[in-house]
Backbone as a ProteinNet text record, in pm:
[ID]
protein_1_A
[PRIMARY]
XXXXXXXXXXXXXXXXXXXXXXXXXXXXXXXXXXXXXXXXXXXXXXXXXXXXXXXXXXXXXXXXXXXXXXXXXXXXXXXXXXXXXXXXXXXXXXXXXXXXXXXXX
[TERTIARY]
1576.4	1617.4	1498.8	1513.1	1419	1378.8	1249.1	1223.5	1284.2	1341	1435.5	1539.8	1631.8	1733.9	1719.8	1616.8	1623	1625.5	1534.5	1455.3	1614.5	1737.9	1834.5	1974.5	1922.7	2020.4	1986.2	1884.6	1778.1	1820.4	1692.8	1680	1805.6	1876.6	1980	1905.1	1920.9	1872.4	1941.3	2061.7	2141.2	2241.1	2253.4	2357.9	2322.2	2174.8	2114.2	2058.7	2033	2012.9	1903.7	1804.1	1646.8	1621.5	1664.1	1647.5	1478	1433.2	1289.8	1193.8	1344	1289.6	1274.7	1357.3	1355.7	1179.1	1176	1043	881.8	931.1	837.9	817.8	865.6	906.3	861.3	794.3	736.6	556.1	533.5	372.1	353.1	438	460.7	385	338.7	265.9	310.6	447.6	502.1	485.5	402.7	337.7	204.7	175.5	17.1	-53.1	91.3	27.9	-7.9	28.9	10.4	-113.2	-103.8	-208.6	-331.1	-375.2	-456.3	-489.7	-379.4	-396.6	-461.3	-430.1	-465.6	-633.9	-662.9	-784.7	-909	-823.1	-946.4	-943.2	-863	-889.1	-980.6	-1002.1	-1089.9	-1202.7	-1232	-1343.1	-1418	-1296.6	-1328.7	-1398.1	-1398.8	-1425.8	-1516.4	-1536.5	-1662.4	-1782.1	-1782.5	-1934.7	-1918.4	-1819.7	-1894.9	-1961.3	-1923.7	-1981.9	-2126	-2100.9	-2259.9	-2342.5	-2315.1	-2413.1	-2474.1	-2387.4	-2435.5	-2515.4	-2521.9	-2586.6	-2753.5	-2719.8	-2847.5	-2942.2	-2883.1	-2911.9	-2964.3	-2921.9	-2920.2	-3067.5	-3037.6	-3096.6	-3206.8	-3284.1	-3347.5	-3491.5	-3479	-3546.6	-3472.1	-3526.7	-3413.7	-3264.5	-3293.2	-3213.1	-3068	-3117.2	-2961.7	-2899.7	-2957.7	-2920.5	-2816.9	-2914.8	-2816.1	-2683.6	-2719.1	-2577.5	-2502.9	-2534.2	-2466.8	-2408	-2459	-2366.2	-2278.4	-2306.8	-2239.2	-2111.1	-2083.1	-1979.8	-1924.6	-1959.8	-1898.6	-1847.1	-1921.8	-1898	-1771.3	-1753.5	-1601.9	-1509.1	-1527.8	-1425.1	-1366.1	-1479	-1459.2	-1365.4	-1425.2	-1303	-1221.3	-1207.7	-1061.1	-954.8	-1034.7	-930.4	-850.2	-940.4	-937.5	-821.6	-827.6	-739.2	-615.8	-644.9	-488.3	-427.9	-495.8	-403.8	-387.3	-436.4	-379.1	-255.2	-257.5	-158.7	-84.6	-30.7	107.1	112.1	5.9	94.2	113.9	50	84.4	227.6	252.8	400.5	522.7	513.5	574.2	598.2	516.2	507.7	606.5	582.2	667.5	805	852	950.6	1052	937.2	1025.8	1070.1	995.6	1014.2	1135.9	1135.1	1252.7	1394.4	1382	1489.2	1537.4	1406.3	1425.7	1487.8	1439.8	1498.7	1687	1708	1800	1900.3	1874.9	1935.2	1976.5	1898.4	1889	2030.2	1983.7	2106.4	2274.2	2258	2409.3	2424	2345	2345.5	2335.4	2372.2	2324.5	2199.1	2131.7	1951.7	1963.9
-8139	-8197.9	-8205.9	-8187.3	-8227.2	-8371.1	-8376	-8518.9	-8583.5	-8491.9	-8540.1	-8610.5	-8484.6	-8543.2	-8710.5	-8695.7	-8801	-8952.9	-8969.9	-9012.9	-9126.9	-8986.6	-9067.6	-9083.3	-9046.2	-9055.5	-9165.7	-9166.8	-9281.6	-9179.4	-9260.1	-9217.5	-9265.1	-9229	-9284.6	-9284	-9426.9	-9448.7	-9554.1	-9459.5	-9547.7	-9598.2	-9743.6	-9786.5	-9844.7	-9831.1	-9879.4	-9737.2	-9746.9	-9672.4	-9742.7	-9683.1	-9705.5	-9613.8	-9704.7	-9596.4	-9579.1	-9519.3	-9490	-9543.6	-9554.5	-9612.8	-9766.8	-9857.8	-9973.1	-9963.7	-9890.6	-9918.5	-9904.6	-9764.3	-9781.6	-9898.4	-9976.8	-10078.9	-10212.4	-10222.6	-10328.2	-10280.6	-10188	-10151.9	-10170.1	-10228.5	-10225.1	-10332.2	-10375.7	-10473.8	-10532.3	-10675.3	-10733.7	-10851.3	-10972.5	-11027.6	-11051.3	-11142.2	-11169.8	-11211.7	-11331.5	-11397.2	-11272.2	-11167	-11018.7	-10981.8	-11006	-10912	-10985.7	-11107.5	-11206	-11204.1	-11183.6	-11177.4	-11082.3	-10952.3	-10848.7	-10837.8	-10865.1	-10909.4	-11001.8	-11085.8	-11203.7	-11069.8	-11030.3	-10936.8	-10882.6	-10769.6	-10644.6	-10757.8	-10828.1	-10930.8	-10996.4	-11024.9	-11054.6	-10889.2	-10817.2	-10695.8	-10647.6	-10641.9	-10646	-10688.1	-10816.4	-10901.5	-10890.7	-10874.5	-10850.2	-10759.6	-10624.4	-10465.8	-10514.8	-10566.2	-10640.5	-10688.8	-10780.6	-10841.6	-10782.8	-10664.8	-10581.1	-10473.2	-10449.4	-10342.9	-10411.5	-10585.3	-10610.7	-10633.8	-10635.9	-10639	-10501.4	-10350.7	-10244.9	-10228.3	-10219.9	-10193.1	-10303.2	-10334.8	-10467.3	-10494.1	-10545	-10527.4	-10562.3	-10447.9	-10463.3	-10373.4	-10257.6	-10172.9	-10260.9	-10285	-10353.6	-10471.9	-10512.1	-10646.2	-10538.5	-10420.1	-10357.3	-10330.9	-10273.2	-10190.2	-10347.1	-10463.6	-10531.2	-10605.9	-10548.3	-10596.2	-10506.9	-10354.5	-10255.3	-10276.6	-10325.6	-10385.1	-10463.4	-10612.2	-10690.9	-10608.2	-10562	-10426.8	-10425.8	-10333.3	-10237	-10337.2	-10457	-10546.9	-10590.1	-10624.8	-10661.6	-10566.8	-10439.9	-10343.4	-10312.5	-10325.5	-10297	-10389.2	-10558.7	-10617.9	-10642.7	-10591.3	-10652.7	-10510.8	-10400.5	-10248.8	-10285.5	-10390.6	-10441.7	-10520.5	-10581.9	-10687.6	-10622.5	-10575.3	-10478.9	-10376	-10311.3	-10268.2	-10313.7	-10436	-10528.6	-10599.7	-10630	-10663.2	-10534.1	-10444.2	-10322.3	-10276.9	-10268.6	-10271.5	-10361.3	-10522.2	-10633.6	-10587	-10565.6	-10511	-10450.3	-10305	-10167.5	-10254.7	-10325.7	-10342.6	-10434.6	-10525.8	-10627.1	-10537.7	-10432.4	-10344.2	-10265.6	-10239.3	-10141.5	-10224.5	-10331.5	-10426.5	-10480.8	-10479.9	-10523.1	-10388.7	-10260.1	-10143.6	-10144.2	-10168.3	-10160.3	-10270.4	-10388.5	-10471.6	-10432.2	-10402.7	-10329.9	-10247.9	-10143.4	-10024.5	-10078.4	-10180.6	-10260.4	-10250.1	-10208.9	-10155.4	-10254	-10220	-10328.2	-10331.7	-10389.8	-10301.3	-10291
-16620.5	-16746.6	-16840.5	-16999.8	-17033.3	-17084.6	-17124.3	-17176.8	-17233.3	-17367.8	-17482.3	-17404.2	-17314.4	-17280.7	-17185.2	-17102.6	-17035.8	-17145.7	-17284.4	-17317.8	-17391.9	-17428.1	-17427.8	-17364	-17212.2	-17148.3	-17079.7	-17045.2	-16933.2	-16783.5	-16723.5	-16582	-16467.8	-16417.3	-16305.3	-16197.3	-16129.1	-16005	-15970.5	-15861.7	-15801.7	-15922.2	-15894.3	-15971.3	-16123.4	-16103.6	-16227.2	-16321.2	-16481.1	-16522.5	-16639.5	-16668	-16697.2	-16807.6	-16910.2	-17059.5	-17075.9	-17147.9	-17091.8	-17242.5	-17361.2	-17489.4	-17427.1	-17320.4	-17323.1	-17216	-17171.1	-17111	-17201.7	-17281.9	-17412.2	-17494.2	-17513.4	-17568.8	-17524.8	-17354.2	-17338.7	-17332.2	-17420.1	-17435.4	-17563	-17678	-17810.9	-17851.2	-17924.1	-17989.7	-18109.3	-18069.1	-18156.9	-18249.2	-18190	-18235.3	-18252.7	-18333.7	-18338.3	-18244.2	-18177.7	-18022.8	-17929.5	-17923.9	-17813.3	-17851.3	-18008.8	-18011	-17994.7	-18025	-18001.9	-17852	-17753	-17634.7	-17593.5	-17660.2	-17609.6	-17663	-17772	-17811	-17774.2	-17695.7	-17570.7	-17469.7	-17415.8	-17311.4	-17325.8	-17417.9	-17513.2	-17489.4	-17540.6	-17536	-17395.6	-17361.2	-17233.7	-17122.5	-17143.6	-17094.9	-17129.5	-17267.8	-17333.8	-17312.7	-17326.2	-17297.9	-17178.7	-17082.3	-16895.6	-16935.7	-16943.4	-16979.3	-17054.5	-17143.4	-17246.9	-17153.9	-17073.8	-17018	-16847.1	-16795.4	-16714	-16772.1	-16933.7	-17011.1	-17017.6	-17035.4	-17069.1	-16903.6	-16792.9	-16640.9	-16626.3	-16658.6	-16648.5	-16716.5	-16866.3	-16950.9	-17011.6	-16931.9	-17010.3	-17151.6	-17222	-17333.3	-17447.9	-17585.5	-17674.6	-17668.5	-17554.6	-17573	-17480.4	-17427.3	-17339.1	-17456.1	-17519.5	-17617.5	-17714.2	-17755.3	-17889.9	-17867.1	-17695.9	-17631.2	-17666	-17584.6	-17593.3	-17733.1	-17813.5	-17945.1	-18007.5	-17973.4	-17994.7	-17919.7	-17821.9	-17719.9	-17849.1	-17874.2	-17921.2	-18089.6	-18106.5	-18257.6	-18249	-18114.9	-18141.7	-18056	-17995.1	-18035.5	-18175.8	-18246	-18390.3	-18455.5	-18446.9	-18507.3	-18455	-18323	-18295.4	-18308.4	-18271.1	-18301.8	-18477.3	-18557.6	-18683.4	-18727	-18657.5	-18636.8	-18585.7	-18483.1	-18413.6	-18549.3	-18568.5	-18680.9	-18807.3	-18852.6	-18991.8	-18920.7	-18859.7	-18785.2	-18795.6	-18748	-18754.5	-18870	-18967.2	-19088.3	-19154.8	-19168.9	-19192.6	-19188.7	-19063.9	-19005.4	-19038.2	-19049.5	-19108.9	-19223.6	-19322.8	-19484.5	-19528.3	-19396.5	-19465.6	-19401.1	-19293.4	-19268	-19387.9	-19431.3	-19532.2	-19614.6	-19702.9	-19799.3	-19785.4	-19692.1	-19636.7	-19612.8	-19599.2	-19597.2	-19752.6	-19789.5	-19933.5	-20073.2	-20033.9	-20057.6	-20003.1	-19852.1	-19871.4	-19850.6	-19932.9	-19997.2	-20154.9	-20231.7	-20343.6	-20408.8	-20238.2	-20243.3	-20195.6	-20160.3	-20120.2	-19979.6	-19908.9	-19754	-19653.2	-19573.2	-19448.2	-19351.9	-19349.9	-19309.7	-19127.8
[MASK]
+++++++++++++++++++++++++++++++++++++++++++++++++++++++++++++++++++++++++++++++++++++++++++++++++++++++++

């Protein structure tokens, strides 16, 4: 079968059947609380990695690595959150477009 087809047929197994959009769907990033979560994580992973860089690497060079760590937390998390208002935005708009048009969104 191919992907496509599975993707909307879902997988059969047994008596149960496993749409594969509903499984995509719990890697999605819906709120702020997720993403905040997911952002202590990134962090939390980070400064371990930082502070085995400055054990490794000792001087100034293990300190830089270790802020370069906390760096691309900064941007990624600040990437996570524009993302989802990003996303919120175009959604109101699009609701608000088709309110406009008499539609049902």
């Amino acid at each position: 079968m191919l992907a496509r087809e599975l993707q909307f047929q879902g997988i059969n197994r047994g008596d149960r059947t496993i749409s594969l959009t509903r499984v995509k769907r719990l890697f999605v990033i819906k709120t702020r609380f997720e993403a905040y979560l997911i952002i202590f994580a990134l962090a939390l992973g980070a400064m371990t990695r930082g502070a085995h860089y400055t054990v490794q690497y000792p001087g100034v060079g293990g300190y830089l690595l270790f802020a370069a760590t906390a760096g691309a937390v900064f941007l990624g998390g600040a990437k996570i959150l524009d993302a989802l208002r990003y996303e919120r935005e175009a959604r109101e708009a699009g609701a608000h477009t088709a309110e406009k048009a008499g539609l049902q969104p």
